[in-house]
C-alpha positions in Angstrom: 97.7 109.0 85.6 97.1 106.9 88.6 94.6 104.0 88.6 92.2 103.5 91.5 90.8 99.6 92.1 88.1 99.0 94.7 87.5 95.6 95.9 84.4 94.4 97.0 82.7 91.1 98.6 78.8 90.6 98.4 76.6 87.4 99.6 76.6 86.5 95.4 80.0 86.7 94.9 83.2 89.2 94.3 84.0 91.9 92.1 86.9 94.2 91.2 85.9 97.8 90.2 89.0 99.7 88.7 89.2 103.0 87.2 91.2 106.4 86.5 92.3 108.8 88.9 89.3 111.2 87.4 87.0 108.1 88.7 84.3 109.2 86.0 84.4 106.1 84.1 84.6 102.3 86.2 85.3 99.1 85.0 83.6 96.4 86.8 85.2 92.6 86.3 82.8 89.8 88.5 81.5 88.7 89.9 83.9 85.9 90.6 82.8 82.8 92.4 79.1 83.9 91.6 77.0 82.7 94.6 78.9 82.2 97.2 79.6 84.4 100.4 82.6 86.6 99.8 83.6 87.8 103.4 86.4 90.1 102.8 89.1 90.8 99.8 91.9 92.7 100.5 95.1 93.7 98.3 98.5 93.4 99.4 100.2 96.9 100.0 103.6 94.9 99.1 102.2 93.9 95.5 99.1 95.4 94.6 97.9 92.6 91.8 98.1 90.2 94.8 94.9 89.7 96.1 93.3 87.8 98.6 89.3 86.5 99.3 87.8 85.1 101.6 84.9 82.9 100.4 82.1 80.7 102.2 79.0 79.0 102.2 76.8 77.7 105.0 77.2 74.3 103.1 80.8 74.1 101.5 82.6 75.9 104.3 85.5 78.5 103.9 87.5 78.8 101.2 91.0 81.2 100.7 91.8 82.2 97.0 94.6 84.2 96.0 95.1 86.1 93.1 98.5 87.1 91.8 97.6 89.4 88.4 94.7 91.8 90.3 91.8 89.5 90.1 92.1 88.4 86.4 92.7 85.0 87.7 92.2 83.4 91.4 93.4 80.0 92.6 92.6 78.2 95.9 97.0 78.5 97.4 96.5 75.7 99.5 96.2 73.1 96.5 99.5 71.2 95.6 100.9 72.0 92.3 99.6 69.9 89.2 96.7 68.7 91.3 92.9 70.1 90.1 91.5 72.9 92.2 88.3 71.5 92.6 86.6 68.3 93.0 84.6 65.5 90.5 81.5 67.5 90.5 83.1 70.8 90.4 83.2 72.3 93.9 86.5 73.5 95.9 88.2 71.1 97.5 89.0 73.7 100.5 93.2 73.3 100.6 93.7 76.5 101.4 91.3 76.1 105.0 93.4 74.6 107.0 92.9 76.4 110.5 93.3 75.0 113.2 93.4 76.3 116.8 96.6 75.5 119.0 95.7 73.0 121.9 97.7 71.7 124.6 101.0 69.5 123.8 99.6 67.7 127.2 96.6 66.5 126.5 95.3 67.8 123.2 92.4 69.9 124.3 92.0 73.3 123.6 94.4 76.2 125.0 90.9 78.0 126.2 87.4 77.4 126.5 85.0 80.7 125.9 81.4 81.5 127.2 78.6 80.4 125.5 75.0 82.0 125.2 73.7 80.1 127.8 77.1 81.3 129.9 78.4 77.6 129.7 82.0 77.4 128.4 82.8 76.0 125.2 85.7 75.0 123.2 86.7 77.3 120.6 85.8 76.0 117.0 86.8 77.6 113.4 83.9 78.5 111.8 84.9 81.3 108.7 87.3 83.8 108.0 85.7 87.3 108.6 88.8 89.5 107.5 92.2 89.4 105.6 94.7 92.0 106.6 98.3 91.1 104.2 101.4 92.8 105.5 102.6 96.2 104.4 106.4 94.4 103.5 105.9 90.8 102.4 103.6 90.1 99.9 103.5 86.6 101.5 102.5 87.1 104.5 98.6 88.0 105.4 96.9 87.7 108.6 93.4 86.6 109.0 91.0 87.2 111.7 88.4 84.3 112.2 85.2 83.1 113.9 85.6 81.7 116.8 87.9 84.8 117.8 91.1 84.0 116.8 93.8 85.3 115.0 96.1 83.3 112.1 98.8 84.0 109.9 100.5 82.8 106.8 104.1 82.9 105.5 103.5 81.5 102.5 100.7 83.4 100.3 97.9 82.0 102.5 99.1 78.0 101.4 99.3 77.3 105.3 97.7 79.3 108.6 99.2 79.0 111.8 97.2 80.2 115.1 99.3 83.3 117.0 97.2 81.5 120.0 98.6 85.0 122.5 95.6 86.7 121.7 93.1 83.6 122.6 95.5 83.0 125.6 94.7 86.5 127.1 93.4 86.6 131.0 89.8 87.7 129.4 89.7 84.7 126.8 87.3 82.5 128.9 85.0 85.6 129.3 84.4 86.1 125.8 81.1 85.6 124.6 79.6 85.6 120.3 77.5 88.8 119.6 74.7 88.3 117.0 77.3 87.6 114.2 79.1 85.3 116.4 82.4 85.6 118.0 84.5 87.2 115.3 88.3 88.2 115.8 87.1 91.4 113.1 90.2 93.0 112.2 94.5 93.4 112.8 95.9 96.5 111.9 99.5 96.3 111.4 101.7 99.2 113.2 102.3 101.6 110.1 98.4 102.3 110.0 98.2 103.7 113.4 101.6 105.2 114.1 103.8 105.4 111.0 107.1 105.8 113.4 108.8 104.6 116.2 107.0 101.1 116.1 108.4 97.9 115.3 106.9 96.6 112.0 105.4 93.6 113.4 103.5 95.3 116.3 100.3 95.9 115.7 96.8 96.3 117.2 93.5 93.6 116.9 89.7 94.0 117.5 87.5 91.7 118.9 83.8 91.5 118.2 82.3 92.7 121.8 85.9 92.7 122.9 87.3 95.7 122.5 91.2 95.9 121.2 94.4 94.3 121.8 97.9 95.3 120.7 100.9 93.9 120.2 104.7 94.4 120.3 105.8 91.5 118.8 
């Protein structure tokens, strides 16, 4: 019979519920990293024991953590091998956030600015990761939408994020002003969701908070 595993994030922490295809009977394993933020976890459609979280605090800042046997077990995949996850006094030591917004080969300074409250314009900084979204091929590759709007992507099971800085580089970019939450690039979608034919795999479409959507061809 088929199993059925539902993965939530709460502001104490993460838990995985998993159960039969009946669902009459669940069993709940968490939370994991009790009392922290858990923004999003999302499995990978490649490797469903692959799981990714995204994890923050007001005070530590963001934190990515992987795990590779459906939640049994989570490590931070930025950390070198043989090297301890966490620090002296037993907190993350935050490997795995390493975003970092493309800038100008000139002179350094952001691609873009975006409006502010006020309607001043302001340069765009990394703040958390609001959403995961791993690829429906490569069990190594995840995206991850992020506050200030941006959108990232890892080729290596979330050890290192590179900005695709097209979507921050659009005409509106400057215009783009945070909402209550803040300015949050909420969610990609990759191509099989929406159209399930005729697309190229890595098309895809993207929401911004207050933004509408974007899409993509490549």
């Amino acid at each position: 019979m088929s199993r059925v595993r539902v993965l939530v994030g709460t502001r104490k922490g993460a838990f995985v519920l998993e159960a039969d295809g009946q669902r009459e009977k669940w069993d709940v394993s968490g939370p994991h990293f009790g009392g922290w933020e858990i923004y999003h976890v999302k499995g990978s459609p490649a490797d469903p024991e692959r799981l990714f979280a995204s994890q923050s605090t007001g005070w530590f800042g963001q934190i990515i953590q992987r795990s590779d046997d459906g939640g049994k077990t989570w490590n931070q995949p930025g950390t070198p091998p043989g090297e301890p996850a966490k620090t002296l006094d037993g907190m993350p030591k935050g490997e795995s956030n390493k975003f970092v917004y493309d800038a100008s080969a000139e002179t350094g300074k952001p691609l873009t600015t975006h409006q502010w409250y006020d309607g001043s314009q302001r340069p765009w900084e990394f703040k958390r990761v609001w959403h995961l979204e791993p690829s429906l091929a490569d069990p190594d590759t995840v995206y991850a939408g992020v506050e200030d709007a941006a959108l990232f992507r890892s080729t290596d099971g979330a050890q290192n994020w590179r900005e695709l800085s097209g979507l921050r580089g659009h005409g509106t970019g400057p215009q783009w002003q945070p909402g209550g939450g803040g300015s949050s690039r909420t969610r990609r979608i990759p191509s099989d969701c929406l159209w399930r034919s005729r697309r190229p795999a890595h098309s895809g479409r993207t929401t911004v908070a207050r933004r509408g959507s974007r899409s993509t061809e490549d």
